[in-house]
N, C-alpha and C positions, 0 to 999 in steps of 0.2 A: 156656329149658327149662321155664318153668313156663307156657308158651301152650298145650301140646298138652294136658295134664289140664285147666286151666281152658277151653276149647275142647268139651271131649268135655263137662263138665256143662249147658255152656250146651245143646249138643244134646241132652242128656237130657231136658233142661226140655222143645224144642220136642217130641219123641219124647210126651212122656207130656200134652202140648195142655196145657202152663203158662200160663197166661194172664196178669196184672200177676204182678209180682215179688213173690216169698215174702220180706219183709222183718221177719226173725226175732231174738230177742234171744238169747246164750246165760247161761244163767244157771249158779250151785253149781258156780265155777271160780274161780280167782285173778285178781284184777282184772286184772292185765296180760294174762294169757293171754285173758281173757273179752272185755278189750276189743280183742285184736287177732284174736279169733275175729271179732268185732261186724264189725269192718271187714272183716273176708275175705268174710263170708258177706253184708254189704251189696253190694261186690262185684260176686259175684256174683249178686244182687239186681237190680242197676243194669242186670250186662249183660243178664241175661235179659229185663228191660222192653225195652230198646235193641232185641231179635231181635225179641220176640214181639208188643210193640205197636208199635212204631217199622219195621220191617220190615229191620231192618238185617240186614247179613249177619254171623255170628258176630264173622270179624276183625275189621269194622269196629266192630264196637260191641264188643271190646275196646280197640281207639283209644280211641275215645268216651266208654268209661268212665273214663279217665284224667284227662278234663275236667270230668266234672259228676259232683256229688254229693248224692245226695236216701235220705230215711229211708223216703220210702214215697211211694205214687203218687197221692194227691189234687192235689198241685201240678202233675207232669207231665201228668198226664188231662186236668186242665181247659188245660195249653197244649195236648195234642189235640184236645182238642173246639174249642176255638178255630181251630186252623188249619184244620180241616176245614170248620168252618161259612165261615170266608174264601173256600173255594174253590179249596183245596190238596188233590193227589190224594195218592193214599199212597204214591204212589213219590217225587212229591215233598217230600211231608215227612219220608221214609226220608232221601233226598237233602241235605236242610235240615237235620235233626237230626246225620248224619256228621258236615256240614262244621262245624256249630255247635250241640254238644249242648247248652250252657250254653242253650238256648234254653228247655229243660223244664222251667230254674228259673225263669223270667220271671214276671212279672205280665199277663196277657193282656190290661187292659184298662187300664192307668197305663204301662206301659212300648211295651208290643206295636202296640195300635191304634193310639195318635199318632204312632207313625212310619208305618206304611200309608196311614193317613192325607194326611201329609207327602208321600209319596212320590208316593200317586195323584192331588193337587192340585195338587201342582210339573210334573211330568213329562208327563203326560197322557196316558200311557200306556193301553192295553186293557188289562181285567182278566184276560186269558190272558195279556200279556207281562210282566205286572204279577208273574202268581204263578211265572211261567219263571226269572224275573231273581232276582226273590228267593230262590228255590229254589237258583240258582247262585251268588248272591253272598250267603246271609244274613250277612255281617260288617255287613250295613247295621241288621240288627235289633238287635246288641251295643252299637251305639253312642248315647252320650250326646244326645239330641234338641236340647234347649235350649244342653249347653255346646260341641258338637262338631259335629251335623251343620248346625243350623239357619244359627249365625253364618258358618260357614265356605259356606255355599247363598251367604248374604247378600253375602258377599266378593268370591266369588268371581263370581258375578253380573252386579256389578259393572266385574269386569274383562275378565272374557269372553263374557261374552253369556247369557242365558237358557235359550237352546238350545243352547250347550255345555255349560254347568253340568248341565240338563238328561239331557245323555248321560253326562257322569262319572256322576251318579246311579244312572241305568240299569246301568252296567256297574260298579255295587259300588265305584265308585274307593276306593281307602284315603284318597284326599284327601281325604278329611270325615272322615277320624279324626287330621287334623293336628291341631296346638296352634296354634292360630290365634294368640295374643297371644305367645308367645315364637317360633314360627317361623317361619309363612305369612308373616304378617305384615313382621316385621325384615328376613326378606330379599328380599322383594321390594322394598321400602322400599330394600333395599341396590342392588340389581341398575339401580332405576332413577336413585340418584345417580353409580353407575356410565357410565352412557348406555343402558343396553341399550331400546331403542324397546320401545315396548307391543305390535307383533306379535310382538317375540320372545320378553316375558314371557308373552303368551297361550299361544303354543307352548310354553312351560318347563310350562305351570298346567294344559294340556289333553294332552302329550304325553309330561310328561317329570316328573310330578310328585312321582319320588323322589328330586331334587335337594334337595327343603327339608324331608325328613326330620331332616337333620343338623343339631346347635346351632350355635348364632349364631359360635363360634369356627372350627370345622371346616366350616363353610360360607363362610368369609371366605378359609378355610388353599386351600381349591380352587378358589376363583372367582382368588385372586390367582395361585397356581399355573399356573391356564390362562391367563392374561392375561402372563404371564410366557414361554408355549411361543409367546407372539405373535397367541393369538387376540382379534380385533375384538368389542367387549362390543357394535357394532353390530349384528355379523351373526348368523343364524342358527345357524353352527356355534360359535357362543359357548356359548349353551345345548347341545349338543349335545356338546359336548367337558366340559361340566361334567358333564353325565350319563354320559358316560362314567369319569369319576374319583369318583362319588359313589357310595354303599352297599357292602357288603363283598363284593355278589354280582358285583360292575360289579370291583373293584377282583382281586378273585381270578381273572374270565374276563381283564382287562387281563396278570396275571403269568403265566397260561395263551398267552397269543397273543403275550408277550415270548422266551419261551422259544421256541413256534415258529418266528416270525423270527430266532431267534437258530439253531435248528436247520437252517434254509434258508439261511445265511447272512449274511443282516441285519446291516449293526451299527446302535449305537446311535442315530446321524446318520440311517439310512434310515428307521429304526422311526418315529423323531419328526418327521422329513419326510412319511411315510405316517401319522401323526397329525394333525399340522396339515392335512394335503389332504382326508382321511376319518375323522373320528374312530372313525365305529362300526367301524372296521378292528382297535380293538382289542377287541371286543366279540365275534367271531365263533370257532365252535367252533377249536378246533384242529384236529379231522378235515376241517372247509371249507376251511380254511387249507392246508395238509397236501396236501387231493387237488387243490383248484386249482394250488399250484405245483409241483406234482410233472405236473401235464398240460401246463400252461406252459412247464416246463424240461427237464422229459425226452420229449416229444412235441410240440411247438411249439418247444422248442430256444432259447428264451430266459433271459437269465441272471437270478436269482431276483432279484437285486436290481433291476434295471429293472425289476420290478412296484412295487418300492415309489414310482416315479414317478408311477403312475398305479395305486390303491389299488382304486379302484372295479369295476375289473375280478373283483376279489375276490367280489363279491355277489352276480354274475351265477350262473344256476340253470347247472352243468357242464354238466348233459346233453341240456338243453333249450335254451341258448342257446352258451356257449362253444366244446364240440366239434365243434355241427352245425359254423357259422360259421367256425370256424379249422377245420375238415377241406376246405369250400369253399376258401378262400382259399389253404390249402398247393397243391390242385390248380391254381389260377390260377398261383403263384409256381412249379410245377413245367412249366408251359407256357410260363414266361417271360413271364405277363403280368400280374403284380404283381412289384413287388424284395421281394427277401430279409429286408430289414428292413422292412414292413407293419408298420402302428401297432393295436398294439391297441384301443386306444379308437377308433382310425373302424372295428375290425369291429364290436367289442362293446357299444358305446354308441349308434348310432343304431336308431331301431326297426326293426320288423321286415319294413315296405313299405319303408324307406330301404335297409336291409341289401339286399333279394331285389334293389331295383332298381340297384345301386350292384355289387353282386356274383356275379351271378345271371343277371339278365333279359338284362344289359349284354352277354351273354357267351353267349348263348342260340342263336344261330347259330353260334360257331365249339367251342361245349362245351354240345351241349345234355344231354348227361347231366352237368353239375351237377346242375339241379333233384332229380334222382332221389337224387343224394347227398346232397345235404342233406334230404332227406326221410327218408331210410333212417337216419341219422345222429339226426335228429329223434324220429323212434321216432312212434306211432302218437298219440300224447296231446297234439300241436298240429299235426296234419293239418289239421285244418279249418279253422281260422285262418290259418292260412297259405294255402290255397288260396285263403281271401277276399283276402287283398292284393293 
């Protein structure tokens, strides 16, 4: 309720060419009142620097303003002047500032520079991709140099390579804002008395690296967990099944897709059979879930739970690879030249020259209007590619 009046001032400001924020004291009032005037009207202070030098747009720099807080603009000016002389346009540091106001209060030249620094002598990066990246990932500016980003660069380096580390860099990974000595650390340390081979903890470290968020307890509670549903700490879906069971976000989308299978029928045996085969099976919206086996079972005529044999089928794009391909093959099985029971996985899993030649080409003299059906079925946005096959 109170966005719409505080909204309308900040536009007042832009209306009458505000420039830095009017950051005002009020005085000859009761101390409580005077100081929670002080805050209202800092405030509003904040956000109108946020509109009128930062170029944000009203809402967002009422966001914004909820993060950072400054009495007045010689600290924020000189982090403008600074990012501008860097090389940063003003839409990008409108962009940098939203995502990470706290940046206004920095120190430009003890905090700011040695990480730019860092970044453009580790990575190698061009000074345009240099300012794109940061502009979309500044959580790399927030972080700790010496005790966070550098040691964990150092670590990690070491395990994966220069030129992966390299690209977490670039794309802002939150892995360098791990705790290197109570978590990176201990469990990888754990994973590999476990067995799990070193391509599969590079894969955990480059692909999956919100498994070692969690402490040293509740990271033991899910690796044993998963080694328990029978996954191999040698293979790949070791990690893969741990990232699935890891953070509140993974663990909430899991009791999401439990429900759906349980609304399609599923029991508990199939669910966890279609775990151990696919783990990201349980990671997928419920609407994917949902419109796949509703096309499956009441248009393909298959019983819901035979998906959970073969989970993978799950991930395929509906309307770009599933319906074209099973609308083919029903025509085959209505000529009587496929059986009834066709296996989903030899339509839906081999590529797309295997597919055409295997159910298509093969068939090209006695139905040559296939091709047209699965074209027409296909819809216009992989014509061309197909035509290459």
């Amino acid at each position: 309720m109170l966005l719409r009046p505080l909204l309308s001032r900040v536009h007042n400001h832009q209306r009458a060419g505000a420039g830095a924020a009017n950051f005002c004291l009020v005085k000859n009032v009761g101390p409580a009142l005077a100081n929670s005037k002080e805050k209202s009207l800092e405030k509003e202070g904040v956000i109108s620097y946020l509109v009128n030098s930062c170029g944000l747009s009203a809402e967002n720099a009422v966001s914004a303003s909820k993060k950072v807080h400054f009495d007045g603009t010689n600290k924020p000016d000189s982090v403008l002047e600074f990012l501008q002389k860097q090389g940063f346009s003003k839409s990008q540091i409108g962009e940098l500032v939203a995502k990470h106001p706290q940046v206004l209060v920095s120190n430009p030249n003890k905090s700011l520079l040695p990480k730019i620094d860092f970044f453009l002598q580790l990575t190698g990066i061009s000074e345009k991709d240099f300012l794109t990246t940061v502009a979309s990932n500044p959580q790399f500016l927030a972080r700790n140099l010496n005790r966070r980003v550098g040691p964990v660069y150092d670590y990690l380096e070491n395990i994966i390579g220069s030129v992966k580390v390299q690209t977490l860099l670039r794309r802002g990974s939150w892995t360098f804002n791990l705790d290197l000595e109570n978590k990176l650390i201990p469990h990888v340390d754990f994973l590999r008395k476990l067995g799990v081979p070193p391509n599969c903890i590079e894969l955990a470290l480059f692909h999956c690296p919100g498994i070692f968020w969690s402490n040293q307890v509740e990271f033991k509670k899910i690796v044993e967990e998963v080694r328990q549903m029978g996954f191999d700490p040698s293979k790949s879906m070791f990690i893969v099944a741990i990232h699935t069971r890891s953070g509140k976000g993974n663990l909430a989308l899991w009791d999401k897709c439990y429900e759906a299978y349980i609304k399609w029928g599923w029991s508990k045996d199939d669910i966890d059979m279609a775990f151990r085969k696919h783990p990201g099976c349980m990671l997928l919206s419920e609407r994917k879930i949902s419109k796949v086996l509703d096309f499956l079972v009441n248009k393909v005529g298959r019983d819901s739970r035979s998906v959970a044999l073969s989970p993978y089928v799950l991930f395929y794009n509906l309307e770009k690879r599933t319906i074209p391909r099973c609308s083919v093959v029903h025509v085959l099985y209505l000529k009587g030249l496929v059986k009834k029971d066709w296996s989903l996985t030899c339509v839906l899993c081999p590529t797309e020259k295997a597919f055409l030649e295997k159910y298509v080409t093969r068939y090209a003299e006695k139905l040559p209007e296939l091709y047209d059906i699965y074209l027409e079925k296909l819809g216009s946005s992989k014509l061309k590619s197909v035509q290459q096959c």
